[in-house]
C-alpha positions in Angstrom: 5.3 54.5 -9.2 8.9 53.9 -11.0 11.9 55.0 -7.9 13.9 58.2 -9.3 17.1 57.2 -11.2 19.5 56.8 -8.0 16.8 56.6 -5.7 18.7 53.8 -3.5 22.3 55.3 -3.6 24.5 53.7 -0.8 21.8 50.8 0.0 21.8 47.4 0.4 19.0 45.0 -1.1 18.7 41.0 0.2 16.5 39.6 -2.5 15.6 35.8 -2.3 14.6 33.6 -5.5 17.0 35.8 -7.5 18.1 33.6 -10.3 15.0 34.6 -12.7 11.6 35.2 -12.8 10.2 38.3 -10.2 13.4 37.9 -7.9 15.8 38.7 -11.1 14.1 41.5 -12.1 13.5 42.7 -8.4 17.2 42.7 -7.9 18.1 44.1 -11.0 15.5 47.6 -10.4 17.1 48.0 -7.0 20.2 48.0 -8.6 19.2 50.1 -11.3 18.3 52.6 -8.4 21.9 52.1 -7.0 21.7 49.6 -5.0 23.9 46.8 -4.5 22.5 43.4 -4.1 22.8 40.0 -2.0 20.8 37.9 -3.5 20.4 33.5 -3.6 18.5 31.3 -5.1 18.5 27.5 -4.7 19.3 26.6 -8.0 18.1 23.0 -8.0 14.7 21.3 -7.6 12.8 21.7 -4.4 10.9 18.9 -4.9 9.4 16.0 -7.2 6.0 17.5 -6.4 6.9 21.3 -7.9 6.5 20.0 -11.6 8.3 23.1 -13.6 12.1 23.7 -14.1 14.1 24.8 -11.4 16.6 27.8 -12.2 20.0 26.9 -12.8 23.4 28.4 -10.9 24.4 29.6 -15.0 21.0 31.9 -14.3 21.6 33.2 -11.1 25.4 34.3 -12.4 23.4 35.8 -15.2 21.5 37.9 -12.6 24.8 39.1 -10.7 25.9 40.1 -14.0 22.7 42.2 -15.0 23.4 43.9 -11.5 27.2 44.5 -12.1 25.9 46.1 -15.9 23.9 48.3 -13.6 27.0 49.7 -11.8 26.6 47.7 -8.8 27.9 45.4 -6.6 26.3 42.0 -6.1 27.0 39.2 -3.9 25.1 36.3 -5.0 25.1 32.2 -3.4 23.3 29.0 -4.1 20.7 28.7 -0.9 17.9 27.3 0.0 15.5 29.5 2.1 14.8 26.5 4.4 18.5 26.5 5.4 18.9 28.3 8.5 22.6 28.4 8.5 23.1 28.7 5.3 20.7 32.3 5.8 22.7 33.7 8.5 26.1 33.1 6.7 24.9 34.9 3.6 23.7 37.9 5.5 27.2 37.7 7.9 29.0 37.5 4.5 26.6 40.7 2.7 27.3 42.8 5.8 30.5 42.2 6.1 31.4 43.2 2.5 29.1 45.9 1.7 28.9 47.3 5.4 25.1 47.5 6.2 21.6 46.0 5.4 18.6 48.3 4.3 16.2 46.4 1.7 14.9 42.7 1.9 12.2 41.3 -0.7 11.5 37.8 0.6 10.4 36.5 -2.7 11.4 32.9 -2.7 8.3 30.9 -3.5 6.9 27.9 -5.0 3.6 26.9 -6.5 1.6 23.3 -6.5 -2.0 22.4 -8.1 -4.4 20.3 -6.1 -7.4 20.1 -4.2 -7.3 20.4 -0.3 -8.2 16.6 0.9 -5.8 15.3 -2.3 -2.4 16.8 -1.5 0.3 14.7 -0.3 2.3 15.0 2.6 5.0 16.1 0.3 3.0 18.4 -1.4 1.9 20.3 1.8 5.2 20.4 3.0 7.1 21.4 0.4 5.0 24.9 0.1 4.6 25.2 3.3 7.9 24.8 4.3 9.4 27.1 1.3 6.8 29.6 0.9 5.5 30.3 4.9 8.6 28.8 6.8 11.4 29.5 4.3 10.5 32.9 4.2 9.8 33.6 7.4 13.2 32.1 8.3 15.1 34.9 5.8 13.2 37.0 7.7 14.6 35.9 10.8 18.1 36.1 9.2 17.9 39.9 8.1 16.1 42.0 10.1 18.9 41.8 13.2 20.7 43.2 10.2 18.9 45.7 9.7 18.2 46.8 13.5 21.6 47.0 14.1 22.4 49.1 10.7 19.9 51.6 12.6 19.2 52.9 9.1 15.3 52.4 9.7 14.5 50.3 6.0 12.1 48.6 4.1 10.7 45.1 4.0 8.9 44.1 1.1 7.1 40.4 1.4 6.0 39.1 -2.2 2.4 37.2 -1.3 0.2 36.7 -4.5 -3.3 37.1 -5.2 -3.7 34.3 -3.3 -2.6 35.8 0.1 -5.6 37.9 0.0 -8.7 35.6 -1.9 -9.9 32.3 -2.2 -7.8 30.3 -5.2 -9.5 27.1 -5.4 -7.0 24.1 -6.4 -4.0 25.4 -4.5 -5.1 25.6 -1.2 -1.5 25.0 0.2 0.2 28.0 -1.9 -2.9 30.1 -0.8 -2.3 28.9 3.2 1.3 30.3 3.0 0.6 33.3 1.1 -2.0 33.8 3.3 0.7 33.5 6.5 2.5 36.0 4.9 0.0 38.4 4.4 0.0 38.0 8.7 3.5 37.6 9.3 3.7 41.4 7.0 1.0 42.8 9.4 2.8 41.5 12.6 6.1 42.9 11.4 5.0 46.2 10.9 3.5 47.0 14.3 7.2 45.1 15.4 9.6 46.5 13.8 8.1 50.1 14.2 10.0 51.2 16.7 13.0 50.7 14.5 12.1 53.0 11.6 11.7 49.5 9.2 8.6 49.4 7.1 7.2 46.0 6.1 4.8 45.6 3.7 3.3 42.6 1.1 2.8 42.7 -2.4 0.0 40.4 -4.1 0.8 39.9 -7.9 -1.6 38.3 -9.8 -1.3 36.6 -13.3 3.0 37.4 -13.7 4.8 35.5 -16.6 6.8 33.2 -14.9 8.4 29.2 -15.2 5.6 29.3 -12.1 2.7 29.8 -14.0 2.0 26.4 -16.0 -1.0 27.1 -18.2 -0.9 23.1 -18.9 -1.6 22.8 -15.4 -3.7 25.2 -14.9 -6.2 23.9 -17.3 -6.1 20.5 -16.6 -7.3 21.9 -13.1 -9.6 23.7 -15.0 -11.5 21.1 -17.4 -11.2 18.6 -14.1 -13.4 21.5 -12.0 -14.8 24.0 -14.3 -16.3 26.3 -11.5 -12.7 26.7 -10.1 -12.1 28.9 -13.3 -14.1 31.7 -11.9 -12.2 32.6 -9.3 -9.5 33.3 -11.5 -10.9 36.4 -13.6 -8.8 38.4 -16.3 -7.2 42.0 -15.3 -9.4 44.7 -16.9 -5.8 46.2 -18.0 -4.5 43.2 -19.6 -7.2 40.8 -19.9 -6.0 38.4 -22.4 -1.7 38.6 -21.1 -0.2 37.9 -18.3 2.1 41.0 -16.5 5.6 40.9 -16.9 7.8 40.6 -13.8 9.4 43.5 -14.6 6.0 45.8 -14.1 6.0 44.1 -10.5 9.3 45.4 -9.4 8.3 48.7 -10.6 6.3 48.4 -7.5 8.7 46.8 -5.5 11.4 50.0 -5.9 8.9 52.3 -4.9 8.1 50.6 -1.8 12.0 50.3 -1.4 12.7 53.8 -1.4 11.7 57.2 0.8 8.1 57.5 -1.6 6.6 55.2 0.5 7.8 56.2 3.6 4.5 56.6 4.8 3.2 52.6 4.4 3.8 49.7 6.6 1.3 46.9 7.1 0.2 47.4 4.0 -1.6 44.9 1.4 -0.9 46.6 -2.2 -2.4 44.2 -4.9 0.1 44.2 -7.6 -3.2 43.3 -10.3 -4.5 45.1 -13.2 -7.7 45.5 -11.3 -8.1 41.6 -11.5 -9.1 41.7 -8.1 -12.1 43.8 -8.2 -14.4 41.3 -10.2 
């Protein structure tokens, strides 16, 4: 599913959450596939409730510079996704230096544990607003960019696993990814007319600061039947993926391969999803 070398010559890619994790390696295929990148991260702590590290500014510079070893340009800024005008600057700024818009992978997200009736205000909010809102907001941002490039384009929207099934102890993360799983749907009937394609991705199981196994099992010896409903992938049942086998996928739904998808739901797996 890997792009051909060069694939993206002459493109532009807008990733969000670039600093590490899926968004580094997302930004660093495109470019890899010669594309330059825009890409932000918010490089500080989203909230008291999101309980792993936050990435750091020194790791989004190490991203741009990943990009640049690629041959490309990047243009990368400290933003959060919930910042409206902070959005529209970046993708003023990305326009105006590299001269068009083509590629967006609103990948931004973060991840709480608890049960439904037990979440805070805080806790609710802070997904919500990052994961559903946030993204929906760089969504708002780019795609006038993208109309008026009249190059057509892609849109790829990184869901999870839990956009498409029940993932009992993070009901909130499942809600947005869920929203995004319709907002990709909506888009793609929307932007039609347009040439763009949008479609969502649905990784399951990706080593990343996200996952906290800690967490995950205190969940886990709390409510032991919550356990099954997060099964191994027959491919790789006893690891977790590695981001960069995601954007694999991401650079093939990037590029002219999959020109024929939009308002589609590809579970990005191991076949995890079929138990």
């Amino acid at each position: 599913m890997a792009g051909q070398a060069g694939s993206l010559h002459g493109r532009v890619a807008f990733v969000t959450g670039a600093a590490r994790g899926q968004g580094r390696s997302h930004a660093v295929r495109l470019a890899r596939e010669g594309a330059d990148v825009i890409a932000l991260d918010i490089c500080a702590p989203v909230s008291d409730t999101v309980s792993y590290r936050a990435a750091t500014p020194e790791e989004l510079a190490e991203t741009a510079r990943l990009v640049e070893g690629e041959g490309r340009k990047a243009l990368t800024r400290e933003v959060d996704i919930r910042d409206d005008a902070a959005l529209r600057q970046l993708v003023a700024d990305g326009v105006e230096q590299f001269g068009r818009l083509d590629i967006v992978v609103a990948n931004a997200g973060v991840l709480g544990w608890g049960r439904v009736w037990e979440l805070t205000d805080e806790q609710w909010d802070t997904v919500i607003g990052v994961n559903l809102t946030g993204s929906w907001r760089t969504l708002r941002a780019t795609i006038p960019a993208m109309i008026d490039a009249g190059n057509g384009g892609s849109i790829v929207v990184v869901s999870s696993a839990a956009g498409v099934k029940a993932t009992p102890g993070n009901g909130h993360y499942a809600a947005s990814k869920f929203g995004l799983t319709a907002l990709t749907n909506t888009l793609a009937i929307e932007l039609g007319e347009y040439g763009i394609r949008v479609n969502s991705i649905h990784p399951y199981s990706v080593d990343t600061p996200m996952i906290e196994p800690e967490a995950m099992m205190r969940i886990f010896a709390e409510h032991p039947a919550f356990v099954h409903s997060f099964p191994p992938m027959p491919l790789q049942p006893k690891s977790f993926m590695s981001p960069d086998e995601v954007a694999d996928v991401v650079a093939w739904l990037a590029g002219d391969g999959s020109g024929t998808l939009s308002g589609t739901q590809i579970n990005v797996d191991k076949g995890a999803l079929k138990y």
